[in-house]
N, C-alpha and C positions, 0 to 999 in steps of 0.2 A: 241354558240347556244345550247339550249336544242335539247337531243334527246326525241323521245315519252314516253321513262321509266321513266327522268328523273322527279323528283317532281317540283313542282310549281319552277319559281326564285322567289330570296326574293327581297322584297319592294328596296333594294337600288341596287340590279341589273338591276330590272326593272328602275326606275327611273334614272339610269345612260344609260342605251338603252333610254329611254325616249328624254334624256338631248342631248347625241348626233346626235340624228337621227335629234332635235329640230336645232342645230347646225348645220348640214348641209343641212338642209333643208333654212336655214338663207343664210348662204354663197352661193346658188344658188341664191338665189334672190338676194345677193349685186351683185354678179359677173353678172346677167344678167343686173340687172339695168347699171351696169358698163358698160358694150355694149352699151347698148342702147341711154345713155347721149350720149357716144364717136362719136357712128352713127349718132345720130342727130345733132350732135353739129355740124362734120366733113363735112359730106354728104347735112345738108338740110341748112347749115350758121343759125342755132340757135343759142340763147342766151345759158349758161348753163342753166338758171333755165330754158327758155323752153324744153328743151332739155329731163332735168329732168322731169318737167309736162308730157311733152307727153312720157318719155316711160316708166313713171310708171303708167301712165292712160292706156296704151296699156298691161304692165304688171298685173295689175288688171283686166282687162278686161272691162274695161271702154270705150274704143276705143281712137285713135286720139283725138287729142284737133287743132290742123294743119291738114286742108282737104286736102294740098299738091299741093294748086294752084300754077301755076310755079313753079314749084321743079322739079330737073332736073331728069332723071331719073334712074339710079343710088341709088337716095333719095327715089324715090318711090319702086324700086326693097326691097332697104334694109329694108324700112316701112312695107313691107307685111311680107319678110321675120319674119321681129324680131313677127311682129304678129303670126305668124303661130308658130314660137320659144315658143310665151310667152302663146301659150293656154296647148302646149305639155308640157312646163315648168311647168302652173300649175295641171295639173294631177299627172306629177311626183314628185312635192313635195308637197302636197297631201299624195300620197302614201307612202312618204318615211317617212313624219313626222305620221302616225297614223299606220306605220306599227308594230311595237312594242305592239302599244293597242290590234292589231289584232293577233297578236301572241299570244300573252298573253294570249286572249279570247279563241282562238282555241286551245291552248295547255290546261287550263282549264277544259274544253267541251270534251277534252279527258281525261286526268284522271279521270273524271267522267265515263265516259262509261267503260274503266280499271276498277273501284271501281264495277262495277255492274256483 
């Protein structure tokens, strides 16, 4: 990390913060998705590929594609849950992937004010 004296980073440090932050902000969404098939698959006796639909339509924020008639409930505990997971999910990657840009910008906006 820069400190406030330090000068701008250059184009491929930034771009290599860019790449990783991109990077794990990926493997959170495989790993959540990875829950969420398992839960479905496990818990509601989905197909894989529904499984897949619904908890990457949950993960997007699309809602349920399964209203979860008859599903036991267990099925239905772990449906809200992973919903409640996948909205906090997306704030924090979100955050994680554009936090670099915001760094960037704010460290910026200071040595400007330094230069004055």
């Amino acid at each position: 990390m820069n400190n406030n004296l330090n000068k701008l980073a250059s184009r491929k440090v930034f771009f290599s913060r860019l790449i990783n932050s991109l990077f794990f902000g990926l493997l959170l969404i495989i790993i959540s998705l990875t829950v969420g098939v398992l839960g479905y698959h496990e818990l509601r006796n989905m197909s894989w590929i529904d499984s897949f639909l619904n908890a990457s339509m949950i993960l997007g924020g699309m809602g349920p594609i399964d209203m979860f008639e008859g599903a036991t409930q267990s099925a239905k505990l772990f449906g809200g849950l992973y919903a409640i997971f996948s909205g906090v999910l997306f704030i924090s990657g979100t955050a994680i992937v554009i936090s670099p840009l915001i760094h960037r910008l704010l460290h910026r906006f200071h040595l400007e004010d330094m230069k004055e």
